[in-house]
GULOVO-352856 format. One record per residue: x, y, z of N, C-alpha, C in turn; residue in three letters. Coordinates in Angstrom, 2 decimals. Layout:
! GULOVO-352856
> X / Y / Z / X / Y / Z / X / Y / Z / ALA
...
***
This chain:
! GULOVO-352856
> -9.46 / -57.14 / 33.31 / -8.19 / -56.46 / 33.37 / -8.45 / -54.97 / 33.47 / UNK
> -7.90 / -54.20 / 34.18 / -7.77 / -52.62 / 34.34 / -6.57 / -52.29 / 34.09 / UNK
> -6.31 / -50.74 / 33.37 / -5.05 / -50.25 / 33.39 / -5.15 / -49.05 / 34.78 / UNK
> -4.97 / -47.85 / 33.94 / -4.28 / -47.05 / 35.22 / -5.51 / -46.57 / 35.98 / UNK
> -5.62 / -45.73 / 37.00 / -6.65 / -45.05 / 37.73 / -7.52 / -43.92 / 37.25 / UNK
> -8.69 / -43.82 / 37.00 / -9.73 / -42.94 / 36.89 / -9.27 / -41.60 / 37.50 / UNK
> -9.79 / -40.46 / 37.00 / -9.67 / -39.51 / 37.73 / -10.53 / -39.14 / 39.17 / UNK
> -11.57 / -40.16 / 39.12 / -12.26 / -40.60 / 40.45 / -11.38 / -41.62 / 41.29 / UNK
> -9.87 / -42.16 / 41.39 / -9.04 / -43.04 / 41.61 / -8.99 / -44.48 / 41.58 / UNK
> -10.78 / -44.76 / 40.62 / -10.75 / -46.20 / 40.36 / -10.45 / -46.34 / 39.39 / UNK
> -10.18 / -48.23 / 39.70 / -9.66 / -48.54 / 38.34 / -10.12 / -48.69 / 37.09 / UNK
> -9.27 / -48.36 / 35.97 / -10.31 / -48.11 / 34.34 / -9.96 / -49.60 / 34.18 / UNK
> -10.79 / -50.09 / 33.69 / -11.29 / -51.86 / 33.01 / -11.46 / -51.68 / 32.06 / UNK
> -10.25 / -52.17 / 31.12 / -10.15 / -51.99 / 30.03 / -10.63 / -53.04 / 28.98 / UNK
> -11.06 / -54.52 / 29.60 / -11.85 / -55.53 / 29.45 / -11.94 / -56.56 / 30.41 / UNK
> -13.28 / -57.49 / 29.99 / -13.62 / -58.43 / 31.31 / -13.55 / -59.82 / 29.68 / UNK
> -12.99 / -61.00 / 30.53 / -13.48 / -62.62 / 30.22 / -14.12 / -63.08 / 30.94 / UNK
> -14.91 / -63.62 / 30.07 / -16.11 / -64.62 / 30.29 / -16.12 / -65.87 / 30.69 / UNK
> -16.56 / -66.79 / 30.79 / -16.26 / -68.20 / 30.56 / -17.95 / -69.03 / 31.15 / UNK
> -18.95 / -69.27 / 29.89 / -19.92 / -69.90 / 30.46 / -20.27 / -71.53 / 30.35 / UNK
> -18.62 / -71.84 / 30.55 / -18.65 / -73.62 / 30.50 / -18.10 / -74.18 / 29.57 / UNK
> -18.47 / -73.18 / 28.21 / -18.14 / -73.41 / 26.81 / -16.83 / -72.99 / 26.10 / UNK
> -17.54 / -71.57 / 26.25 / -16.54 / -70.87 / 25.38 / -16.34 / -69.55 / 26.82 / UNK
> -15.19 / -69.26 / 26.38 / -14.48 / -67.91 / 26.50 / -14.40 / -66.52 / 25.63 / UNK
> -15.39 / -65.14 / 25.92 / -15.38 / -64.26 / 25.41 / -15.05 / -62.85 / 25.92 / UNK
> -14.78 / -61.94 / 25.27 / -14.39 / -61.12 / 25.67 / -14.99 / -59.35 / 25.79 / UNK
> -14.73 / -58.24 / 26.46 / -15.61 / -57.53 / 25.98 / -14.80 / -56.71 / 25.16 / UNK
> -13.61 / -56.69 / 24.95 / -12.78 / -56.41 / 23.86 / -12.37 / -57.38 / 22.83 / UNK
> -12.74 / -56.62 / 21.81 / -12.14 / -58.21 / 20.36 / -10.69 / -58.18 / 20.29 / UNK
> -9.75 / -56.97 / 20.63 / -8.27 / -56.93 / 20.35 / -7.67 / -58.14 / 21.27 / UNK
> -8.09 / -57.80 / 23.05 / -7.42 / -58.84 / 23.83 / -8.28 / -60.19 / 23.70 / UNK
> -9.16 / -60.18 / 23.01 / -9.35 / -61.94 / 23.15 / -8.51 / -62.23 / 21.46 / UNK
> -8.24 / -61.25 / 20.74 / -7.45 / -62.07 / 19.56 / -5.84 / -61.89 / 19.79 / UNK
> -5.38 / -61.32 / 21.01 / -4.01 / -60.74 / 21.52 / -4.12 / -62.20 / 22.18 / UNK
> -4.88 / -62.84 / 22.64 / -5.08 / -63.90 / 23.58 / -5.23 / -65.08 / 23.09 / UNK
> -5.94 / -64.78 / 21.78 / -6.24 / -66.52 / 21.18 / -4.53 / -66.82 / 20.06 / UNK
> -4.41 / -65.47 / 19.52 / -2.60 / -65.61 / 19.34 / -1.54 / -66.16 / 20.14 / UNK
> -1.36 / -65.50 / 20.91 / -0.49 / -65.78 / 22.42 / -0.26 / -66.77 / 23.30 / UNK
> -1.35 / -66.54 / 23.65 / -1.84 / -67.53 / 24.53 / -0.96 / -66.71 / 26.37 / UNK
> -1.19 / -67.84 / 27.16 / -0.66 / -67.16 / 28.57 / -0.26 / -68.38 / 29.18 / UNK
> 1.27 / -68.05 / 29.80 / 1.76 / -69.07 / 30.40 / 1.18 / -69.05 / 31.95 / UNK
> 0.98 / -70.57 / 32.18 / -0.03 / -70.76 / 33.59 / 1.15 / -71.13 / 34.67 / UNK
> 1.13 / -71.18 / 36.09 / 1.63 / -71.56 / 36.74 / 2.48 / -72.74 / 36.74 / UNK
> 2.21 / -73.64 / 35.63 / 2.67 / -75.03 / 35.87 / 3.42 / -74.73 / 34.27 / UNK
> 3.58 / -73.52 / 33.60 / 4.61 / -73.51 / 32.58 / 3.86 / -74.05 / 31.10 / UNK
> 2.97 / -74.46 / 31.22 / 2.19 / -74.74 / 29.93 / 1.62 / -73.50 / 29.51 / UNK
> 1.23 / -73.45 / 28.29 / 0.49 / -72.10 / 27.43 / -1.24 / -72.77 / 27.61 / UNK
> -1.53 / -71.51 / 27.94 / -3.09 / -71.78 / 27.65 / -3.79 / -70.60 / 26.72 / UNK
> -4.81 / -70.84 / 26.10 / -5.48 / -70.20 / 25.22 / -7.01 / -70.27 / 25.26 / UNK
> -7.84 / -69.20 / 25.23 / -9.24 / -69.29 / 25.22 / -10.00 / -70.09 / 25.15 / UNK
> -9.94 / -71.19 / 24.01 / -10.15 / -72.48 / 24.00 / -10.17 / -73.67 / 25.41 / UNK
> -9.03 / -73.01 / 26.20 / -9.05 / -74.12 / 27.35 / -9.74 / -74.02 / 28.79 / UNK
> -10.58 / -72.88 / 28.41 / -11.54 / -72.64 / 29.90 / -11.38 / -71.48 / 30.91 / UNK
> -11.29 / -72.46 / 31.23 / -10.86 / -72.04 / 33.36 / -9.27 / -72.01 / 33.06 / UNK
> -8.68 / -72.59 / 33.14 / -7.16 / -72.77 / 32.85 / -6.59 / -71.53 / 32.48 / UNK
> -7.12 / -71.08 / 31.25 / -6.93 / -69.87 / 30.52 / -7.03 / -68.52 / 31.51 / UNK
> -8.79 / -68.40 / 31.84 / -8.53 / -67.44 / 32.99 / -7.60 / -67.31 / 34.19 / UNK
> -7.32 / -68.61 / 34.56 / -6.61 / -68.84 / 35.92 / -5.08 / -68.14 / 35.53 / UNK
> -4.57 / -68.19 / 34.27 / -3.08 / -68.14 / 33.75 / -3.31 / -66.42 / 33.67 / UNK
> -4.38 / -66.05 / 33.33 / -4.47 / -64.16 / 33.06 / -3.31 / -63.41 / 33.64 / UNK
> -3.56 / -63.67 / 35.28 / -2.36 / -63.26 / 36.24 / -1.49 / -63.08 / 35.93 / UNK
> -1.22 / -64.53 / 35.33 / 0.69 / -64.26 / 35.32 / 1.41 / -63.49 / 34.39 / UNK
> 0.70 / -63.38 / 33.08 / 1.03 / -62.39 / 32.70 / 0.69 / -60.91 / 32.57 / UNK
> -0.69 / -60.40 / 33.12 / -0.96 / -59.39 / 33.13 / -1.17 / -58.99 / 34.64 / UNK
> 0.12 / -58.70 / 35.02 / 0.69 / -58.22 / 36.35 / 1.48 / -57.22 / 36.94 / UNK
> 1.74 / -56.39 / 35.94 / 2.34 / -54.80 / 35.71 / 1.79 / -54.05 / 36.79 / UNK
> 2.19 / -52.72 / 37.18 / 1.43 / -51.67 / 37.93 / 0.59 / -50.81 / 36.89 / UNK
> 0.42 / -51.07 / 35.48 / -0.49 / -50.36 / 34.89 / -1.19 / -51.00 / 34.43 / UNK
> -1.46 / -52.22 / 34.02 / -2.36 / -53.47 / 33.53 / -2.30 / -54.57 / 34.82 / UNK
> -3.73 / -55.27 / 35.30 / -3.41 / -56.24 / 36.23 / -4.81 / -57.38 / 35.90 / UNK
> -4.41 / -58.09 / 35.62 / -5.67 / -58.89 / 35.66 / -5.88 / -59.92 / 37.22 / UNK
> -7.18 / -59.71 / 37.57 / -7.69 / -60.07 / 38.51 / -7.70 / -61.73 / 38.46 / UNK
> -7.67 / -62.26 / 39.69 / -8.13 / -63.91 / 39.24 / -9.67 / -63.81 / 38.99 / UNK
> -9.85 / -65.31 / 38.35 / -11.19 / -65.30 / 38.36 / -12.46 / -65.49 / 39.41 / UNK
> -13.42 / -64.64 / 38.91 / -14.36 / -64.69 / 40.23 / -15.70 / -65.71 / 39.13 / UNK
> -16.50 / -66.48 / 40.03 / -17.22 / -67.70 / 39.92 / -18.79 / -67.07 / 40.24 / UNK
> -19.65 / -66.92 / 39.51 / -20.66 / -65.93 / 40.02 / -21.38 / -66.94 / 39.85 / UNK
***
C-alpha cells in the first residue's frame, strides 16, 4: 500500500504483505493488526482476514482504493 507522492513524485509505501503459503505478514504491525481486526470485504462480499491467504491479499483493493492510500493487487514472485 502507498499513500501520497514523494517529493521525487513517487509513491511513499507505507507497507507491503506478504504471503509465503502460510502465513501473512506485514512490514507494518499497525496495518496487519488494523487488518487482522477488520478484516476486508472481497469481491464476492465475504470478509477476509490474514489468516485466509491469497483471498485476503486479493480483497486489499477494495478497500484501500482512495487517491491517497491504494493498495496494489497482488504480485506472485
Amino acid at each position: 500500500m502507498h499513500g501520497s507522492l514523494s517529493a521525487a513524485g513517487k509513491p511513499v509505501v507505507l507497507c507491503t504483505f506478504f504471503f509465503d503459503g502460510e502465513t501473512v505478514t506485514c512490514t507494518n504491525e499497525m496495518f496487519l493488526r488494523l487488518a487482522t481486526l477488520m478484516g476486508v470485504i472481497g469481491e464476492d462480499g465475504k470478509t477476509y482476514f490474514p489468516k485466509d491467504g491469497l483471498p485476503f491479499l486479493r480483497a486489499l483493493p477494495n478497500i484501500y482504493h482512495g487517491p491517497h492510500l491504494v493498495a496494489t493487487k497482488p504480485v506472485e514472485i
